[in-house]
NUMAR-597281 format. One record per residue: residue in three letters; x, y, z of N, C-alpha, C in turn. Coordinates in pm, whole numbers, padded with zeros to 5 digits. Layout:
nunu/n_east/n_north/n_up/ca_east/ca_north/ca_up/c_east/c_north/c_up
ALA/X/Y/Z/X/Y/Z/X/Y/Z
...
This chain:
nunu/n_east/n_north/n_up/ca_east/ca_north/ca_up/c_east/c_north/c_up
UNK/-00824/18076/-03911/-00949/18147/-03937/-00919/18293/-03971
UNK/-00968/18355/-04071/-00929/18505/-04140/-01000/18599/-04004
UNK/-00918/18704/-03963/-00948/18781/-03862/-01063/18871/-04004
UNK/-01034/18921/-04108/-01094/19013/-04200/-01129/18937/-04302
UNK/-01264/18927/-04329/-01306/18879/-04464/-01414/18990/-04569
UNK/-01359/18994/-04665/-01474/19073/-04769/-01507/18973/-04898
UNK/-01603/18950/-04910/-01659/18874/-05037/-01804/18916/-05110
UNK/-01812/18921/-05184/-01878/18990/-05318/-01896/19123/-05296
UNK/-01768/19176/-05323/-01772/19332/-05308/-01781/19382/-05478
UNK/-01906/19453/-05424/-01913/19555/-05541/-01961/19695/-05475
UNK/-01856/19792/-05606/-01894/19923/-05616/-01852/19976/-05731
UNK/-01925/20092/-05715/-01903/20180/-05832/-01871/20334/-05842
UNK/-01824/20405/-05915/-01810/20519/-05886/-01864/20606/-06038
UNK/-02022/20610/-06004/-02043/20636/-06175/-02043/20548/-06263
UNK/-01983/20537/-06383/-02052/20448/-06441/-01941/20392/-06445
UNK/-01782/20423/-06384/-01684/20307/-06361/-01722/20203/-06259
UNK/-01693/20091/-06270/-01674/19976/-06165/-01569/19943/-06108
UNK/-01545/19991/-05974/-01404/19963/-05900/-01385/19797/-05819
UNK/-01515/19765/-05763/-01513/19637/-05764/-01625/19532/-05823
UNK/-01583/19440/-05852/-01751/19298/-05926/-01724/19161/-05846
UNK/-01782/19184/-05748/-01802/19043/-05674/-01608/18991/-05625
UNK/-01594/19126/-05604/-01438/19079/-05513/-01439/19004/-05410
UNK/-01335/18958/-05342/-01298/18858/-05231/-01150/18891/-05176
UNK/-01152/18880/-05067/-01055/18914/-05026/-01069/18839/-04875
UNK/-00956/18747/-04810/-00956/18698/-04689/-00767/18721/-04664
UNK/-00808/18774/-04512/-00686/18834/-04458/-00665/18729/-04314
UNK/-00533/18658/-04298/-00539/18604/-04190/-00406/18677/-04057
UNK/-00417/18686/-03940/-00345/18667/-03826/-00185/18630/-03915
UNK/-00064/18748/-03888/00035/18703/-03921/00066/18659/-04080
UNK/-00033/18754/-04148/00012/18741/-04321/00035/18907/-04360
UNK/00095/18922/-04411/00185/19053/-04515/00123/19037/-04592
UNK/00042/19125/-04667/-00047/19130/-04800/-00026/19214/-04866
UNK/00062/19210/-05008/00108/19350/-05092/-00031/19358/-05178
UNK/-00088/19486/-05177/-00180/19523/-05258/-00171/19598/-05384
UNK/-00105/19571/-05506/-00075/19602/-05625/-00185/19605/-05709
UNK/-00213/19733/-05750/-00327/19738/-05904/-00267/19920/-05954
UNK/-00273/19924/-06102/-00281/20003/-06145/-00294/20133/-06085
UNK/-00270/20242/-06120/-00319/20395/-05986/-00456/20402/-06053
UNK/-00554/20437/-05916/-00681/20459/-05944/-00767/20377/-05981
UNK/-00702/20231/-05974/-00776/20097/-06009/-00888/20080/-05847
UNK/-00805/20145/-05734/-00948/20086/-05617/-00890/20088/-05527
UNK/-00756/20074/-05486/-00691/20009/-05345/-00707/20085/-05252
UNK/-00687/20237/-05241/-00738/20308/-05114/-00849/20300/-05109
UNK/-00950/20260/-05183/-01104/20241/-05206/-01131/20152/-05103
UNK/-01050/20056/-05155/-01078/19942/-05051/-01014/19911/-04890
UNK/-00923/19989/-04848/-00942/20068/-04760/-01037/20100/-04689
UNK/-01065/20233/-04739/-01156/20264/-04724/-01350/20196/-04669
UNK/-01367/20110/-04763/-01450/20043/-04713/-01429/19982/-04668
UNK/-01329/19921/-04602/-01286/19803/-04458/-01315/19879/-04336
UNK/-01239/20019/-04353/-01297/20094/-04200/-01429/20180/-04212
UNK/-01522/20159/-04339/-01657/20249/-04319/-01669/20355/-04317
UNK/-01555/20422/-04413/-01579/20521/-04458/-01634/20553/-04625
UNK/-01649/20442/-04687/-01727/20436/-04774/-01800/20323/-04788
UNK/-01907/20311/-04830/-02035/20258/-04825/-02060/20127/-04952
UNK/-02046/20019/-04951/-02020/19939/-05080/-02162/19915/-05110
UNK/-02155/19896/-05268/-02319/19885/-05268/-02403/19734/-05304
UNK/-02278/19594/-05269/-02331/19541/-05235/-02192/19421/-05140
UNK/-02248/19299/-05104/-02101/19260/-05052/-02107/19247/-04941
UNK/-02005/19194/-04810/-01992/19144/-04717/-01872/19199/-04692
UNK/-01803/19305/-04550/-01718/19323/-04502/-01736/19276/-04336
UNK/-01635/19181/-04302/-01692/19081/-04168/-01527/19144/-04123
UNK/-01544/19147/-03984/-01406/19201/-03894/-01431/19081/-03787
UNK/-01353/19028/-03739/-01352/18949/-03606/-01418/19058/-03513
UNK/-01484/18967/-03439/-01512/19056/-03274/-01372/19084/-03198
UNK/-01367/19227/-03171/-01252/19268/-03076/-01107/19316/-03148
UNK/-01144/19288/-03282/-00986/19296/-03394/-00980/19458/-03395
UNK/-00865/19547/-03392/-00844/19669/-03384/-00781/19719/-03507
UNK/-00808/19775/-03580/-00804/19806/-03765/-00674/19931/-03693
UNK/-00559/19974/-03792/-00469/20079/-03795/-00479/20100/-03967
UNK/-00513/20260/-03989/-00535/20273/-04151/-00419/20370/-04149
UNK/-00323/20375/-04203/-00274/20428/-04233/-00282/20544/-04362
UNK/-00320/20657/-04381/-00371/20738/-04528/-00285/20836/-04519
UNK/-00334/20882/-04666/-00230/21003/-04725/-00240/21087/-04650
UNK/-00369/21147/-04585/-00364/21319/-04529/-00431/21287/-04379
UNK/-00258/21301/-04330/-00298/21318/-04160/-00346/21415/-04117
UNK/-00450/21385/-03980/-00529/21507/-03968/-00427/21512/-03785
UNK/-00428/21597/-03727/-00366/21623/-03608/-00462/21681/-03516
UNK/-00458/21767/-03399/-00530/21881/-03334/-00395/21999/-03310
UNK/-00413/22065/-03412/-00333/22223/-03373/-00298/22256/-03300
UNK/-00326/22227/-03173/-00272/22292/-03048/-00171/22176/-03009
UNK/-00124/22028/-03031/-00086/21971/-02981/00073/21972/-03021
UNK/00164/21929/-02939/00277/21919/-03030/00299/21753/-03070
UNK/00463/21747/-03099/00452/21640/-03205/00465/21509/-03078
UNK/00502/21492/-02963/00487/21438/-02810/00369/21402/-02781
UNK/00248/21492/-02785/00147/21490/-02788/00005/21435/-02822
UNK/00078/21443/-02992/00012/21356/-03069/00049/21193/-03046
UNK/00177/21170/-03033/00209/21032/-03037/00138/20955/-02887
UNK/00153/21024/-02820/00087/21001/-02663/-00036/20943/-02699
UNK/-00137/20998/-02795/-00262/20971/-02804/-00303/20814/-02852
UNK/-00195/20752/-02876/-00190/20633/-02896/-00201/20519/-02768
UNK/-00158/20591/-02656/-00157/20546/-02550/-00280/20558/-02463
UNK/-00433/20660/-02481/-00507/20749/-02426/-00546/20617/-02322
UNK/-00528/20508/-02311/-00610/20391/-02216/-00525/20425/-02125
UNK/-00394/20384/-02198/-00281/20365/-02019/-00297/20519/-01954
UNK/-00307/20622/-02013/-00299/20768/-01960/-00455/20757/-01884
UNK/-00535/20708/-01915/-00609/20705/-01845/-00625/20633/-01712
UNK/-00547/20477/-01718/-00547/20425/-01598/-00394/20480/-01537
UNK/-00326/20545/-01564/-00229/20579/-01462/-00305/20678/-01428
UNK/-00381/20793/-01466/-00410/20877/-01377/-00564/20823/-01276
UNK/-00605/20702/-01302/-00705/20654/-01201/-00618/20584/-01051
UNK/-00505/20538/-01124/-00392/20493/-01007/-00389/20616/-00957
UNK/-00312/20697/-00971/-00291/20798/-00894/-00399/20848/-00811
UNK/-00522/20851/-00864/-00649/20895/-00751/-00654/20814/-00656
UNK/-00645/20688/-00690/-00659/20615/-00574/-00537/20571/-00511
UNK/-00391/20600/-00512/-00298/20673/-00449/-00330/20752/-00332
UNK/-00413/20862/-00387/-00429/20986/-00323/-00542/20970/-00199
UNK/-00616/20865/-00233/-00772/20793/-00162/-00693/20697/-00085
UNK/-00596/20584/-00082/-00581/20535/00017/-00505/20600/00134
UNK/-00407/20714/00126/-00392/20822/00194/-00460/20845/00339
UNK/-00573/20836/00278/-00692/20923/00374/-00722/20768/00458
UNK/-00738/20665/00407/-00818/20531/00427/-00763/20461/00550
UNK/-00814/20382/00599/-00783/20254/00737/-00862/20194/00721
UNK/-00830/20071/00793/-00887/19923/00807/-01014/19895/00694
UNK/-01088/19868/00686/-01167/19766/00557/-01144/19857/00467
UNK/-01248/20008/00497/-01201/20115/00336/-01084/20114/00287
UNK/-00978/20103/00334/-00834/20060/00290/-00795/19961/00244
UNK/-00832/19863/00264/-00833/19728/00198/-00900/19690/00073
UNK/-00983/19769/00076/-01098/19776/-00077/-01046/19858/-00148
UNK/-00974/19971/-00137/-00945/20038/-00201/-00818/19991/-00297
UNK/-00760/19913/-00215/-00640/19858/-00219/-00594/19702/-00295
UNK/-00728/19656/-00295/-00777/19525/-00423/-00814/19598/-00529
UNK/-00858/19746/-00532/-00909/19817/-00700/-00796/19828/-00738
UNK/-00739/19909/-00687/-00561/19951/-00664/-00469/19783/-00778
UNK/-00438/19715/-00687/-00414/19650/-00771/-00421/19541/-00893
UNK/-00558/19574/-00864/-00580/19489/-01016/-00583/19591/-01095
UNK/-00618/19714/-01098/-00594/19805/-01190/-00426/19795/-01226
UNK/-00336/19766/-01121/-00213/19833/-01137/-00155/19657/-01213
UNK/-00168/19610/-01211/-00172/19442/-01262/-00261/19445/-01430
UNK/-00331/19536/-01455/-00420/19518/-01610/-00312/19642/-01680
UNK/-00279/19773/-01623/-00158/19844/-01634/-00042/19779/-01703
UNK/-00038/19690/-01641/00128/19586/-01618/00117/19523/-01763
UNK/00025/19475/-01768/-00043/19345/-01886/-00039/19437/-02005
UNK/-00107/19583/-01974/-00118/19643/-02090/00011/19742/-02174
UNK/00121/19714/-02061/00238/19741/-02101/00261/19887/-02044
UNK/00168/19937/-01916/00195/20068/-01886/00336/20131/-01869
UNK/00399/20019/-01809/00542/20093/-01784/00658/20041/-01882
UNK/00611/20018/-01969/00729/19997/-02087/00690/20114/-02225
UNK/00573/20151/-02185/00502/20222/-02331/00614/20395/-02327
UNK/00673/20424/-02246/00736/20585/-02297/00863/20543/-02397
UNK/00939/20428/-02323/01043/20348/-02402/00992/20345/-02568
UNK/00878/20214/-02592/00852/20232/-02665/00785/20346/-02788
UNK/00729/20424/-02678/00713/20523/-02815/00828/20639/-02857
UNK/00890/20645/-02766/01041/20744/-02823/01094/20652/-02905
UNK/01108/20499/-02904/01157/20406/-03045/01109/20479/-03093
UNK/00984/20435/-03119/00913/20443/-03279/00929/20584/-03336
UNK/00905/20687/-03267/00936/20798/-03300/01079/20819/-03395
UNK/01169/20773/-03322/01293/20752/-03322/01348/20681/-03510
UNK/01267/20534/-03459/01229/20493/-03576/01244/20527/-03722
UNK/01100/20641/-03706/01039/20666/-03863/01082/20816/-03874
UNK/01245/20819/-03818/01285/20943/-03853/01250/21076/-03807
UNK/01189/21062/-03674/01137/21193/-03600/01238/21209/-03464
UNK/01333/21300/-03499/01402/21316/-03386/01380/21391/-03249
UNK/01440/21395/-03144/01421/21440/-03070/01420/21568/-03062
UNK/01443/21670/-03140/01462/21798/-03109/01368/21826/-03180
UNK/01262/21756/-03223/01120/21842/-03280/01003/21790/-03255
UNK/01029/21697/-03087/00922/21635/-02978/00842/21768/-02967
UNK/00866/21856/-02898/00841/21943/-02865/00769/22082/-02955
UNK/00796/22073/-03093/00722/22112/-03157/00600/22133/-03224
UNK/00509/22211/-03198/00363/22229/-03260/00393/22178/-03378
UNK/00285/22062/-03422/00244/22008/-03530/00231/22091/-03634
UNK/00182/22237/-03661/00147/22290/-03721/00263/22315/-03803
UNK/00361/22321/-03718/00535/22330/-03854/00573/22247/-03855
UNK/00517/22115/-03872/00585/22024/-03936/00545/22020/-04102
UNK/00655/22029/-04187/00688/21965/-04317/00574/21855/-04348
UNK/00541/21838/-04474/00449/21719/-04489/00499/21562/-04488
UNK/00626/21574/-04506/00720/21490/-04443/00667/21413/-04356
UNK/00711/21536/-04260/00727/21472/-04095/00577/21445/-04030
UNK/00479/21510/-04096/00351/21467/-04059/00329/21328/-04087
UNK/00385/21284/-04206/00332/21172/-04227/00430/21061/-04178
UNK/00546/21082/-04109/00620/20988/-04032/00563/20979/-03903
UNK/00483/21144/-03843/00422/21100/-03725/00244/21022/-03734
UNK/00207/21051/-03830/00076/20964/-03871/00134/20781/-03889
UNK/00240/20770/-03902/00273/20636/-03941/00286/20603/-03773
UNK/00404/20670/-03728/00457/20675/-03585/00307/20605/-03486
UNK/00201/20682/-03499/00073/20654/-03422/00015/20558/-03405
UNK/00068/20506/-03514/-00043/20390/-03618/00000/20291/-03533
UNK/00209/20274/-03566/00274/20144/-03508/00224/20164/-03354
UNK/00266/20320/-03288/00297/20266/-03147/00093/20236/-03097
UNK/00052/20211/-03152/-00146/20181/-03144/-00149/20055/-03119
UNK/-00027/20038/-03188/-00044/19883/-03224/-00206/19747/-03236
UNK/-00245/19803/-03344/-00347/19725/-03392/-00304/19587/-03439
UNK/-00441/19489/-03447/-00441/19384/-03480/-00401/19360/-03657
UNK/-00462/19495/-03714/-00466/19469/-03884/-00440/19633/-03916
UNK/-00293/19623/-03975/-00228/19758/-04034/-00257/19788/-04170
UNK/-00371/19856/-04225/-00380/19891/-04335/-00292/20019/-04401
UNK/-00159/19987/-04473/-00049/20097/-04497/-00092/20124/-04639
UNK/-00100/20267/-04658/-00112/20293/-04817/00048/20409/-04834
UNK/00083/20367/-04903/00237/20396/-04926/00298/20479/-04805
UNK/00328/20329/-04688/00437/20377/-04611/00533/20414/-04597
UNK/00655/20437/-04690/00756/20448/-04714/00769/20570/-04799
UNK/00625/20634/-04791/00658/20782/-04840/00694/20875/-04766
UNK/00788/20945/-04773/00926/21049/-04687/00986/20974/-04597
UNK/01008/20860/-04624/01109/20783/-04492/01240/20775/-04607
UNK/01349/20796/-04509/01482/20809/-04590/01515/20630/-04581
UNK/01629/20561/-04616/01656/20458/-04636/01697/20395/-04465
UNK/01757/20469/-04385/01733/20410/-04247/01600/20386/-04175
UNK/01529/20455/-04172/01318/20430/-04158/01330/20357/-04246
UNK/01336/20319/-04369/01233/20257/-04444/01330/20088/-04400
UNK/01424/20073/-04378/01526/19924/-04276/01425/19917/-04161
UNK/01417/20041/-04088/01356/20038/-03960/01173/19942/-03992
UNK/01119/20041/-04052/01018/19958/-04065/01003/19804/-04172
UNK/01079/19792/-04238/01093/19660/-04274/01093/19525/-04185
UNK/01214/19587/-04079/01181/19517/-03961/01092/19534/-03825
UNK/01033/19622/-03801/00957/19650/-03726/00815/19561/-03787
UNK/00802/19558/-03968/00662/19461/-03975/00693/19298/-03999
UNK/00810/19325/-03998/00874/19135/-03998/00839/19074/-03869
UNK/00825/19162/-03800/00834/19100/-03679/00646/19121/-03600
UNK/00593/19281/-03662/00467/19249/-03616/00398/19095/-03613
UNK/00320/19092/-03512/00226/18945/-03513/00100/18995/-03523
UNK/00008/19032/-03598/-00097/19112/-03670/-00053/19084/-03811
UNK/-00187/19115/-03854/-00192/19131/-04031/-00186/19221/-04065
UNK/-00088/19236/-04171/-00036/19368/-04270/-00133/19343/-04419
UNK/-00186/19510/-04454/-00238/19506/-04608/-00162/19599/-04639
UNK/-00071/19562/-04737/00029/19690/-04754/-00036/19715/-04940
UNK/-00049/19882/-04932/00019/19953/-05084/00129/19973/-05088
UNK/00168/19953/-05191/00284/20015/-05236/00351/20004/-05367
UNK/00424/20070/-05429/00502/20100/-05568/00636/20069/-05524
UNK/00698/19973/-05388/00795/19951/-05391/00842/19817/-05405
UNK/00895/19762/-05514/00901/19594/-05483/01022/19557/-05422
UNK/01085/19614/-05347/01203/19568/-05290/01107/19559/-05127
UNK/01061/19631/-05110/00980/19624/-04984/00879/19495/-05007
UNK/00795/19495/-05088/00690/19370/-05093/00778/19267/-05141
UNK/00905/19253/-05198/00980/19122/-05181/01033/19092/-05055
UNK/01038/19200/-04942/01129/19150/-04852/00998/19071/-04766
UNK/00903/19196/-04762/00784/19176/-04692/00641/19099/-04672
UNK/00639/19093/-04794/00508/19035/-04838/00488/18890/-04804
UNK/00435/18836/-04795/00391/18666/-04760/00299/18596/-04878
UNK/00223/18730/-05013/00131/18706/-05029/00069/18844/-05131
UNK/00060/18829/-05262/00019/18957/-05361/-00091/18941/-05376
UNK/-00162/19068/-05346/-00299/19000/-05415/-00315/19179/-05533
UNK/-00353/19092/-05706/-00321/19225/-05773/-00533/19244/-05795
UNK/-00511/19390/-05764/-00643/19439/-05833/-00642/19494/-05956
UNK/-00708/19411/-06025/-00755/19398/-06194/-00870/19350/-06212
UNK/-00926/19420/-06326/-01080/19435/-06388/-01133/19385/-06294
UNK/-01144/19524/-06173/-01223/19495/-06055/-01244/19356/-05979
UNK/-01177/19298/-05999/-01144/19165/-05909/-01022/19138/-05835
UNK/-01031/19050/-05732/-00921/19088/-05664/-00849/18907/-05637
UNK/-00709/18912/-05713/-00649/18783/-05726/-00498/18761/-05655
UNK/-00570/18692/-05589/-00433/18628/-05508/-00324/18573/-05562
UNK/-00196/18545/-05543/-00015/18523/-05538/00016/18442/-05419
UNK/00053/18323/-05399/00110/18322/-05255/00294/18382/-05317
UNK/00353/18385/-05203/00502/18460/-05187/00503/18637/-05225
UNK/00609/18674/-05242/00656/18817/-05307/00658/18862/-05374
UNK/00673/18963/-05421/00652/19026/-05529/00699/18970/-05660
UNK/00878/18900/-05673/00911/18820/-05767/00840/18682/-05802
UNK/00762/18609/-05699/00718/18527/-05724/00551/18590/-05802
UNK/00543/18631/-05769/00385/18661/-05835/00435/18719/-05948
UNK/00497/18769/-06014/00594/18841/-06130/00593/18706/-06225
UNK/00641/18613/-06179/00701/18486/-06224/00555/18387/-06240
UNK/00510/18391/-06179/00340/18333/-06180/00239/18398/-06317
UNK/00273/18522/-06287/00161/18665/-06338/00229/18570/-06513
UNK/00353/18615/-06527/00412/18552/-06652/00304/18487/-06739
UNK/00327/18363/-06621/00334/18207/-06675/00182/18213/-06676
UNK/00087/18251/-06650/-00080/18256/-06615/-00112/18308/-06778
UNK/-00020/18428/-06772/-00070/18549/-06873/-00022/18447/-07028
UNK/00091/18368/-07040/00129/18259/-07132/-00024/18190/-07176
UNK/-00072/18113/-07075/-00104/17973/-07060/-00254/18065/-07132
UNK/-00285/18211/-07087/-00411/18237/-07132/-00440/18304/-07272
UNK/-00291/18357/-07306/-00261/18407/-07426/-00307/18287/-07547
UNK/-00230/18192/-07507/-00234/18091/-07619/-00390/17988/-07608
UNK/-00441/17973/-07513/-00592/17935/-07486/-00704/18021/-07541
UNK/-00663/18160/-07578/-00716/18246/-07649/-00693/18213/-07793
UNK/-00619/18194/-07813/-00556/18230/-07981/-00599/18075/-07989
UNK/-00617/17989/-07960/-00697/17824/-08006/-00829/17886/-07993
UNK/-00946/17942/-07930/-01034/17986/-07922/-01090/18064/-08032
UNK/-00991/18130/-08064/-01016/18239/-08154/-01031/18172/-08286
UNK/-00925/18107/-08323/-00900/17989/-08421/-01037/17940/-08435
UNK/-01082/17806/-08345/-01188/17754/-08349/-01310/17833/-08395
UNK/-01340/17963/-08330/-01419/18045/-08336/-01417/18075/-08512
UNK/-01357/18133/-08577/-01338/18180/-08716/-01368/18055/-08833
UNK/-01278/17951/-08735/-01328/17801/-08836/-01476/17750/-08856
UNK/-01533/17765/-08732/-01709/17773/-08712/-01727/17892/-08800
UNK/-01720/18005/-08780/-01773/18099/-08820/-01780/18115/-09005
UNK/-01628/18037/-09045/-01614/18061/-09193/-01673/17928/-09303
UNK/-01760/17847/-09165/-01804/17678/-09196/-01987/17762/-09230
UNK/-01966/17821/-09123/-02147/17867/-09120/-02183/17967/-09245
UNK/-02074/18066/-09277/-02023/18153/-09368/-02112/18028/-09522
UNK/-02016/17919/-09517/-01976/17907/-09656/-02135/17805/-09655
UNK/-02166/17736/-09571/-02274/17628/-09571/-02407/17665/-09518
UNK/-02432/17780/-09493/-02548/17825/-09452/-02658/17839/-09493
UNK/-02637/17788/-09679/-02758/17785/-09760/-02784/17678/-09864
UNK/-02650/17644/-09852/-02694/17506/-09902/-02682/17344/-09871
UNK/-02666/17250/-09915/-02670/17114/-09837/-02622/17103/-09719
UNK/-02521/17136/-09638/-02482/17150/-09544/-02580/17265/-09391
UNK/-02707/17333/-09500/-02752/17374/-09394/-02783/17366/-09237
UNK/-02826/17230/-09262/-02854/17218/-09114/-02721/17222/-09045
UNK/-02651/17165/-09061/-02564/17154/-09009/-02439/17253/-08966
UNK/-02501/17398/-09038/-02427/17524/-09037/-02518/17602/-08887
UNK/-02622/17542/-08919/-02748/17594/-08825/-02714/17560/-08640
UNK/-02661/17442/-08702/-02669/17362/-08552/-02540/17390/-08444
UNK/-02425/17408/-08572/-02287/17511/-08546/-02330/17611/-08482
UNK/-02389/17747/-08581/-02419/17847/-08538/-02510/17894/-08364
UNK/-02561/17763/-08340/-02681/17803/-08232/-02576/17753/-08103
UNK/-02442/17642/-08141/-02358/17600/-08055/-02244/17699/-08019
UNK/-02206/17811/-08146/-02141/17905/-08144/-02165/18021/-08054
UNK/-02310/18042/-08074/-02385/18195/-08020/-02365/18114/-07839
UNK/-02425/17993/-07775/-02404/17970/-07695/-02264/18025/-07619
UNK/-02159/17971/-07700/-02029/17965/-07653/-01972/18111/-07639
UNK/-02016/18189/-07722/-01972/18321/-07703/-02072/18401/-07580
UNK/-02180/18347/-07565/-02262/18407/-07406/-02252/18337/-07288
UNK/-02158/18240/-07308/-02081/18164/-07166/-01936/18209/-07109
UNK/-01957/18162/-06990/-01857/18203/-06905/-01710/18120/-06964
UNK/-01743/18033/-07053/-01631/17939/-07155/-01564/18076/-07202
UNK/-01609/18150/-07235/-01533/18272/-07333/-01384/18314/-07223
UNK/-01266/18272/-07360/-01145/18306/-07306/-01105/18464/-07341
UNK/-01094/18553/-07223/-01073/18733/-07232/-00909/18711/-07289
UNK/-00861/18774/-07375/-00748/18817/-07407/-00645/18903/-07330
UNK/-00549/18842/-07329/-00429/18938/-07217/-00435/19080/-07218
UNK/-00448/19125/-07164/-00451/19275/-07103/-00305/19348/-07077
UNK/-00249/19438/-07156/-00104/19423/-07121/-00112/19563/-07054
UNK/-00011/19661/-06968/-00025/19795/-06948/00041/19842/-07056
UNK/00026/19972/-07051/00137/20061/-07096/00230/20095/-07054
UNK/00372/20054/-07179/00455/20080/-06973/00578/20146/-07093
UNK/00654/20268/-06997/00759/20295/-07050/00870/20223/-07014
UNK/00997/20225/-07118/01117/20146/-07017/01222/20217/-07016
UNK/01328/20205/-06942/01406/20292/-06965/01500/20233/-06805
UNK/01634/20230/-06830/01711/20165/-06759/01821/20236/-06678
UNK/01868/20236/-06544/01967/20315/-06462/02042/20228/-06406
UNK/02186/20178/-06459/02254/20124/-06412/02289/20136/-06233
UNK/02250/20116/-06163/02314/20064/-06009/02223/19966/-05934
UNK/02300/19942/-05807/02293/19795/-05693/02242/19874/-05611
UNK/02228/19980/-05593/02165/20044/-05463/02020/20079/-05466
UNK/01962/20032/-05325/01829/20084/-05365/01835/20210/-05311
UNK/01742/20290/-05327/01719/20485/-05328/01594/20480/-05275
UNK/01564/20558/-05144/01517/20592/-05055/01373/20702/-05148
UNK/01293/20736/-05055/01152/20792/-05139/01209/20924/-05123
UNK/01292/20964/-05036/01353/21136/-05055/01417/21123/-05128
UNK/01457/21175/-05247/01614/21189/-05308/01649/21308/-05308
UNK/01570/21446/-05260/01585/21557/-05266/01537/21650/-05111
UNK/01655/21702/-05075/01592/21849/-04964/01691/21945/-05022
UNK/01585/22054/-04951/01608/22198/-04995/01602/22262/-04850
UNK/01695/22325/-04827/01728/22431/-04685/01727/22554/-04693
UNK/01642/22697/-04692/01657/22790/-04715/01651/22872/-04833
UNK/01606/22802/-04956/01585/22849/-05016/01540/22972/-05074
C-alpha cells in the first residue's frame, strides 16, 4: 500500500503548466530518482507534498502518522545555535523525555511507600518508551551522521553563522538523516559532499527502510540507488521500474516505437488529406466528404500520435574511470 499518493495534480505558474493531471504513488522501501529538465517542476513538487504550495487542483494523500524529511536548497538555522546544536534538534522528543526522567529522578528522592511506587511505574515506562525510541543510542548516532556528511569534529562547536554554504548544507542534510523520517524528499543531495560523503550516503540510503524521492543530476548515484525513475515531462509524471541505465534503455526504445507510429500517422494523414485535396469536387465527392469528417475526428482525438520531443543537448567527451565528487575546487585564504 503507497505510504504517499498524488493523482491529478495540476498547477500552474502563469500561463506555464508545471503539472496536467499528474500521478505519482510512492511506496515503503522504494528509491525514486526524480529526473525532468531544470525548471520543468520537481522542487515544485516537493513542495506541494509538504504544503508549502497550494495545487490548484488534485489529490495529495500522506498515510496517517508517516513523517515527511524535505531536504531543500536554503537551510534556514537559529543564529545563536552552534553546529551541535542544531543537529540535537533532531532529537527535541528524547531531550525532552530525558529531562522529564530526570524530574522524576529528583521526585522520587523526596517519595515513600505508595507516592513512590507511582512515581516509579511513570518512571519506567517513560524510561522503557526512551529505550524503544532509541534514547541511549541517539549521541552515537548523531556524531555518525555528522561525521558522515563531512562535518568534523572541530567545527561541533561552532556558531552556524560561519559556516561556508557548504557546510550548511551538509548540516541541513545531517538533520534530515539523523530525524529519521518515514519519506526523504532529497533535492540534490550530493551538493558539497566530497566523494567519501557522497559513499557514505549511498550507503546510509541503501540501507534506509523508508521511501526515498531523490533529485538529482547524478546518474551514478540514481544507478546505484534508485529502484525506480520517474521522468517529469510535458507536465506529466512517468514511471521506469530499475535505474537510471535502465530507464535510458527503455526511454530509447519507447521514443523508437513512437517516432515511427508517428511517421505512419503522418503518412496516412497526407494520403487522406491529398485524396480529399484531389476528389473533393468531383465524382468521388462524397466520398472525399466522408474521409474528411473521419479525418477532422482523428486529429481531435486522443488517437493523435505527439512527435518525439528531443532536448538540446551539447556533447563533448573527457576521457576517465573515475567518478568526481560535486567539489572539484577549494580556495584557502585567498
Amino acid at each position: 500500500m503507497p505510504i504517499l499518493t498524488v493523482q491529478n495534480l495540476e498547477k500552474s505558474f502563469g500561463d506555464r503548466i508545471i503539472f496536467d493531471h499528474a500521478d505519482l504513488l510512492l511506496d515503503r522501501g522504494e528509491r525514486v530518482g526524480l529526473i525532468g529538465d531544470n525548471g520543468s517542476g520537481k522542487s515544485a513538487l516537493f513542495k506541494i507534498i509538504t504544503g508549502q504550495i497550494e495545487p490548484e487542483g488534485g489529490v495529495v494523500a500522506i498515510n496517517k502518522g508517516v513523517r515527511i524529511g524535505h531536504l531543500t536548497q536554503d537551510a534556514s538555522f537559529d543564529p545563536a545555535n552552534t553546529v551541535m546544536d542544531e543537529a540535537e534538534l533532531a532529537f527535541s522528543h528524547l531531550h525532552e523525555m530525558s529531562h522529564r526522567l530526570r524530574e522524576l529522578e529528583h521526585a522520587m528522592a523526596d517519595l515513600r511507600d505508595d507516592a513512590l511506587a507511582s512515581v516509579l511505574k511513570d518512571y519506567e515506562k517513560l524510561q522503557h518508551q526512551f529505550d524503544l525510541d532509541g534514547g541511549y543510542a541517539w549521541r552515537h548516532k548523531l556524531e555518525a551522521t555528522l561525521l558522515g556528511v563531512g562535518l568534523d569534529r572541530e567545527i561541533w562547536d561552532l556558531n552556524v553563522e560561519k559556516l561556508s554554504g557548504g557546510q550548511r548544507s551538509r548540516l541541513n542534510l545531517a538533520k534530515i538523516l539523523i530525524a529519521e523520517p518515514d519519506v526523504l524528499l532529497l533535492d540534490e543531495p550530493t551538493n558539497h559532499l566530497d566523494l567519501t560523503a557522497i559513499d557514505w550516503l549511498e550507503d546510509y540510503l541503501l540501507s534506509f527502510s523508508g521511501a526515498v524521492l531523490l533529485i538529482s543530476h547524478d546518474r551514478y548515484l540514481l544507478d546505484r540507488l534508485a529502484t525506480r525513475i520517474v521522468w517529469l515531462t510535458q507536465a506529466r509524471l512517468k514511471s521506469y521500474p530499475g535505474n537510471y541505465t535502465a530507464f535510458s534503455q527503455q526511454r530509447a526504445l519507447q521514443e523508437l516505437s513512437q517516432s515511427r507510429a508517428y511517421e505512419q500517422q503522418q503518412q496516412y494523414i497526407a494520403k487522406q488529406e491529398e485524396y480529399i485535396r484531389r476528389y473533393g469536387a468531383g465524382q468521388r465527392a462524397r466520398e472525399a466528404q466522408g474521409r474528411e469528417k473521419r479525418l477532422n475526428r482523428l486529429k481531435k482525438s486522443d488517437a493523435m500520435i505527439e512527435a518525439v520531443q528531443s532536448s538540446r543537448t551539447i556533447s563533448f567527451q573527457i576521457d576517465t574511470d573515475q567518478r568526481a565528487g560535486d567539489q572539484v575546487l577549494q580556495v584557502y585564504g585567498l
